[in-house]
C-alpha positions in Angstrom: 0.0 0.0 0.0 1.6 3.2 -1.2 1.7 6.0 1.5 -1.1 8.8 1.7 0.3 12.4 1.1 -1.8 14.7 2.6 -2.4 18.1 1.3 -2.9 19.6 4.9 -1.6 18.8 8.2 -2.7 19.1 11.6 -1.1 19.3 14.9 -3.6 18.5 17.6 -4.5 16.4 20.4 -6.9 13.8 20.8 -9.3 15.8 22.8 -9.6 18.8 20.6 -13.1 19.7 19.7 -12.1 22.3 17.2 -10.0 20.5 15.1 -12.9 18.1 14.6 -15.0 20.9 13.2 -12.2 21.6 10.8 -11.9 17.9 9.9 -15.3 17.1 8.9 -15.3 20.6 6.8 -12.0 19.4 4.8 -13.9 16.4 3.7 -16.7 18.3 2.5 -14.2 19.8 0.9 -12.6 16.7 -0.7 -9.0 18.0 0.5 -6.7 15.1 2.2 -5.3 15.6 5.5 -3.4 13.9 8.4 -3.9 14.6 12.2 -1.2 13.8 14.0 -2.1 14.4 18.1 1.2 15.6 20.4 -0.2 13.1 22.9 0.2 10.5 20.6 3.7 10.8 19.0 5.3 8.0 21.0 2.6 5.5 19.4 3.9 6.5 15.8 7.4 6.0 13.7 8.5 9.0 12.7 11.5 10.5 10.3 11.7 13.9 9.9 14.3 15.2 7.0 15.1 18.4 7.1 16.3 18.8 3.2 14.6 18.7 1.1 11.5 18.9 4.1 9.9 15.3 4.1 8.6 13.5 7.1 7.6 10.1 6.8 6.1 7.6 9.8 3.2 5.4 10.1 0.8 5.2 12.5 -1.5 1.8 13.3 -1.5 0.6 9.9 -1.7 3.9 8.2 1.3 5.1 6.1 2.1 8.3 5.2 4.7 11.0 4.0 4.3 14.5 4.2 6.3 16.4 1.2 6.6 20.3 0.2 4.9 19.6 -3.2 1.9 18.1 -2.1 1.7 20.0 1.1 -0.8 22.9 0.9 -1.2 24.0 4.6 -0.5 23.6 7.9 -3.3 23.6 10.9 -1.2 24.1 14.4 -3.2 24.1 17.2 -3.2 25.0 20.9 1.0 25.4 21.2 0.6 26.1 25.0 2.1 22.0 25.0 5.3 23.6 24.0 5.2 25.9 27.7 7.3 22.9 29.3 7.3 23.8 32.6 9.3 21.7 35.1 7.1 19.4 36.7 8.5 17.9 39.9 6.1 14.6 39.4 7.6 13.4 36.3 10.8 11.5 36.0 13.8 12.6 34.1 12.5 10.2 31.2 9.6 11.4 31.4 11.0 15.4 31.3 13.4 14.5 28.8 10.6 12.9 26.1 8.4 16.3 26.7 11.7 18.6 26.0 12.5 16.5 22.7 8.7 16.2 21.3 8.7 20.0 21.8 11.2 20.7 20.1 10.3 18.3 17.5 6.9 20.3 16.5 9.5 23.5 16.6 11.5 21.2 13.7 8.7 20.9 11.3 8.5 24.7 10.4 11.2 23.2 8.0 7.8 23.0 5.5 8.3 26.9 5.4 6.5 26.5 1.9 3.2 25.6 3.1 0.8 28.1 4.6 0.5 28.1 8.6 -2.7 28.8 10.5 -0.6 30.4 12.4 3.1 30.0 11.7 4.8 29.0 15.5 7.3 32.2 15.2 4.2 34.4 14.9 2.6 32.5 17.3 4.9 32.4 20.0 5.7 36.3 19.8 2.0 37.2 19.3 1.2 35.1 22.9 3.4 38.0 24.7 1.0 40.2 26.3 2.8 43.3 26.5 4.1 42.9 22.7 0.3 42.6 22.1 -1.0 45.9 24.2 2.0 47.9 22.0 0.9 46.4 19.0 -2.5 47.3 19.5 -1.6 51.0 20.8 0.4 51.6 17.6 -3.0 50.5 15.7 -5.0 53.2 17.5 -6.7 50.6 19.9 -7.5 52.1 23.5 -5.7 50.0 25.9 -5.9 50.0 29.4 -3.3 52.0 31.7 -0.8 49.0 32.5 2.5 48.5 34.2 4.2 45.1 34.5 5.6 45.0 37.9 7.1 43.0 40.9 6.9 46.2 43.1 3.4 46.4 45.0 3.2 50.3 45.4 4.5 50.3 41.8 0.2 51.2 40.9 -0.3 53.2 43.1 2.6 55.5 41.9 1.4 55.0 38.0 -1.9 56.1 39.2 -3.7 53.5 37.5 -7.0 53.7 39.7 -8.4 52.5 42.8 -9.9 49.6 41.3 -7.6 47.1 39.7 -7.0 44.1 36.9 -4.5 41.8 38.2 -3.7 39.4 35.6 -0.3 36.6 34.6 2.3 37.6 32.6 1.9 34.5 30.9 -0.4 32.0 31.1 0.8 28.9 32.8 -1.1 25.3 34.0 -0.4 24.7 38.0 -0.6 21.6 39.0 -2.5 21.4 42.2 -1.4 18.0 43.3 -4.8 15.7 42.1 -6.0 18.9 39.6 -4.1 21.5 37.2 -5.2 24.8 37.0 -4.4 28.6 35.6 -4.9 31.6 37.2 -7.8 34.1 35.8 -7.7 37.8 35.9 -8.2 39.1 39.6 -10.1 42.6 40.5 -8.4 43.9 44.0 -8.1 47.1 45.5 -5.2 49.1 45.3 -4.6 49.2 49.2 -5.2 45.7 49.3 -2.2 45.1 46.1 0.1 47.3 47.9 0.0 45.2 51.1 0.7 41.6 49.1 4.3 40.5 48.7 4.8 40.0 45.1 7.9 40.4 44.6 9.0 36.8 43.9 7.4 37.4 40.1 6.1 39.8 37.6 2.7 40.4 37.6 0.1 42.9 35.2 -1.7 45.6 36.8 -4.0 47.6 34.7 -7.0 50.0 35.3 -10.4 47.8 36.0 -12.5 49.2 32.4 -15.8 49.5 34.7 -18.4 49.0 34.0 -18.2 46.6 30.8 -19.3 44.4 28.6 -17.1 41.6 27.5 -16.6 41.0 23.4 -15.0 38.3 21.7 -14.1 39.1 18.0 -12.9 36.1 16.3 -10.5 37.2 13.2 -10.4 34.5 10.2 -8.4 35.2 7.3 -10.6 38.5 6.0 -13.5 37.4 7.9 -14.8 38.7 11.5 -17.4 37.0 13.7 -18.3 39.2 17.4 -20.0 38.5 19.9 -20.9 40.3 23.6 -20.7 38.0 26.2 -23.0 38.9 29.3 -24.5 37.3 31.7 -27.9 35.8 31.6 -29.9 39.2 33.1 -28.3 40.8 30.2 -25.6 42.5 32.1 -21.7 42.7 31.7 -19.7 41.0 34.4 -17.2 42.9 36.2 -14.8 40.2 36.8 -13.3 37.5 34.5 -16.4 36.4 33.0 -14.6 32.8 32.5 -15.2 32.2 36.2 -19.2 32.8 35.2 -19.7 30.3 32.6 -22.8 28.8 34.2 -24.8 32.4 34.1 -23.3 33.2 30.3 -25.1 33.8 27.0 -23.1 35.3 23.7 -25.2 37.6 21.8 -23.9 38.2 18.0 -23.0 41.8 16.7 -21.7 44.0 14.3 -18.6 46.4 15.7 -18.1 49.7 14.4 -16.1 49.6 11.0 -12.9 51.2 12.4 -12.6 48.7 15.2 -13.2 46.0 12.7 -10.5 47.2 10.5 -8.3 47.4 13.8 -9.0 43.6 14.5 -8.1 42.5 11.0 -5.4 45.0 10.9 -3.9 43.9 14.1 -3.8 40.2 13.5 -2.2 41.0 9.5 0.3 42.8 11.7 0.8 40.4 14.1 1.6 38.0 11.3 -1.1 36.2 11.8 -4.3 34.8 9.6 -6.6 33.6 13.0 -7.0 35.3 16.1 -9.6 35.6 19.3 -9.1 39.1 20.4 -10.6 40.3 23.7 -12.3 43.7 23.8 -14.1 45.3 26.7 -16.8 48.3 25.8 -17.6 51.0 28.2 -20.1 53.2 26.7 -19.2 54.2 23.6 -15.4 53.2 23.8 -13.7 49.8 23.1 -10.6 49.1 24.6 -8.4 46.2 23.7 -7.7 43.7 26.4 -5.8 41.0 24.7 -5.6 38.5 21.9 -5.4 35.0 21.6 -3.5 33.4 18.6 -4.6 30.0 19.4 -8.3 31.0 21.3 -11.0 28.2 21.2 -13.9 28.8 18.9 -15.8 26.0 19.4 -18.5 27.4 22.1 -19.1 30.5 19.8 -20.9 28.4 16.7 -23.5 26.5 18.9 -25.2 30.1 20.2 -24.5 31.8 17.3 -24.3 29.4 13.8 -21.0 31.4 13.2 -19.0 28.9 10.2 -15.9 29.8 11.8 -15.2 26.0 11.1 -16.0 26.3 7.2 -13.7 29.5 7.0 -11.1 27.9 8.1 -11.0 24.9 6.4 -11.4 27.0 3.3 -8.1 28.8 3.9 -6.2 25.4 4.6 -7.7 24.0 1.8 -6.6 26.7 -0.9 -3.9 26.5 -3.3 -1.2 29.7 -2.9 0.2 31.5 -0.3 -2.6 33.3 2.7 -0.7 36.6 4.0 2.7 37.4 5.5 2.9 39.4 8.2 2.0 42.6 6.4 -1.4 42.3 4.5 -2.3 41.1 1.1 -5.5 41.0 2.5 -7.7 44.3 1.8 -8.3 46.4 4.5 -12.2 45.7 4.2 -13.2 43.2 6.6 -16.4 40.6 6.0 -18.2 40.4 8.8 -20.8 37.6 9.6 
């Protein structure tokens, strides 16, 4: 049995809801693909080449090999695998297989020919928060007041506000002994930061945007797909409305054209072709919060019908290149 080439590979994991939207859209499509799941790699043979790029394993009794003439696109989801943060639990095999497998999804950028959605360089710099808020500044975006500090009174100096946004610098799974966790974004008082001892890490503070309401614009390619996110009395939440998921509902909307053109504008510049960017309205005024290169969509298309899965499966299954990191794109949005 000859080998299948696929025209579009995916980086995944076996629990990844998303990517199983994108799946059943590529066979509508009648475009090949092979899904290859990080937690799985020690089940497969693999052989990576770096030149000319060709990777060639098998899998159960599936063959396949992956080559830069056949190879149209490249679907790379949820890289917070490659944050390998030291875990005391596992043994130095163990550490040692997690260091090389990361590095290993790091090698196949050798397929620099195909199109990414979104490229790991992009990725990686895009996921740094304060690179994101200058980004976004430089776009015209109104960000909140921020400092990035290890110094307590450091706020209270800045005169950022009474009423705080205490969020990680980056995000990062905890393991909590029998459960893993991460840490959502905190409202405090300023009296009550400057008495905490945080001086064993860096930290964001910004000015609490109060009162809000919470929007999730979901950039694909050209295409934009909002939504307000409040809870289910119709009101914004003032705190990370993550920890409210239970008292939720997502409303679709239209944004204002400029902050539309912003959102496309931001993740072109960002060198990216997907993106779930956080906004928070208060009033009349949208401020940017942050932006996700690898956010989950999933949730959004039940509520809403939004074909975020069909949009992107259309751009990994065209031929040609999507968009560098400066736009090819125009600068008119279409929004769902």
């Amino acid at each position: 049995m000859k080998p299948i080439k696929p025209q579009v590979l995916i980086l995944s994991s076996r629990f990844d809801f998303s990517t199983d939207y994108v799946i059943c859209q590529l066979i509508k499509n009648g475009v090949s693909y092979l899904r290859l799941n990080r937690d799985q790699f020690s089940e497969m043979r693999l052989e990576l080449f770096p030149s000319p790029a060709r990777l060639v394993g098998q899998m159960s009794s599936v063959e396949f090999e992956i080559v830069s003439e056949s190879l149209r696109s490249v679907y790379f989801r949820a890289p917070v695998f490659l944050r390998d943060n030291y875990q005391p639990n596992l043994s130095p095999e163990q550490q040692f297989s997690r260091s090389q497998w990361a590095a290993f999804i790091r090698a196949l950028t050798v397929f620099s020919d195909a199109k990414w959605i979104n490229h790991p360089t992009a990725t990686y710099q895009a996921e740094i928060k304060p690179f994101q808020l200058s980004v976004a500044a430089s776009l015209g975006f109104k960000i909140p007041r921020t400092v990035i500090t290890n110094d307590s009174s450091a706020a209270q100096r800045r005169s950022l506000g009474q009423r705080l946004a205490v969020k990680t610098l980056d995000t990062t799974v905890l393991n909590f002994g029998s459960s893993e966790g991460f840490i959502y974004t905190n409202l405090v008082d300023g009296e009550e930061l400057c008495r905490a001892n945080i001086s064993t890490a860096p930290i964001i503070v910004q000015e609490a945007v109060l009162p809000k309401v919470d929007i999730r614009a979901t950039v694909v390619g050209n295409k934009i797909f909002a939504v307000e996110i409040v809870s289910v009395t119709g009101v914004g939440f003032a705190n990370d409305w993550r920890e409210n998921k239970a008292r939720i509902q997502y409303r679709s909307i239209s944004l204002p054209k400029e902050i539309e053109e912003r959102c496309c504008r931001l993740v072109r510049k960002l060198g990216l072709v997907f993106g779930g960017i956080d906004l928070a309205m208060r009033g009349n005024e949208y401020y940017f919060i942050e932006i996700n290169p690898t956010g989950e969509w999933a949730w959004l298309m039940p509520p809403t019908g939004f074909p975020i899965d069909e949009e992107i499966a259309g751009l990994l299954s065209r031929t040609g290149k999507l968009h560098d990191a400066d736009a090819t794109l125009d600068d008119n949005p279409d929004v769902y």
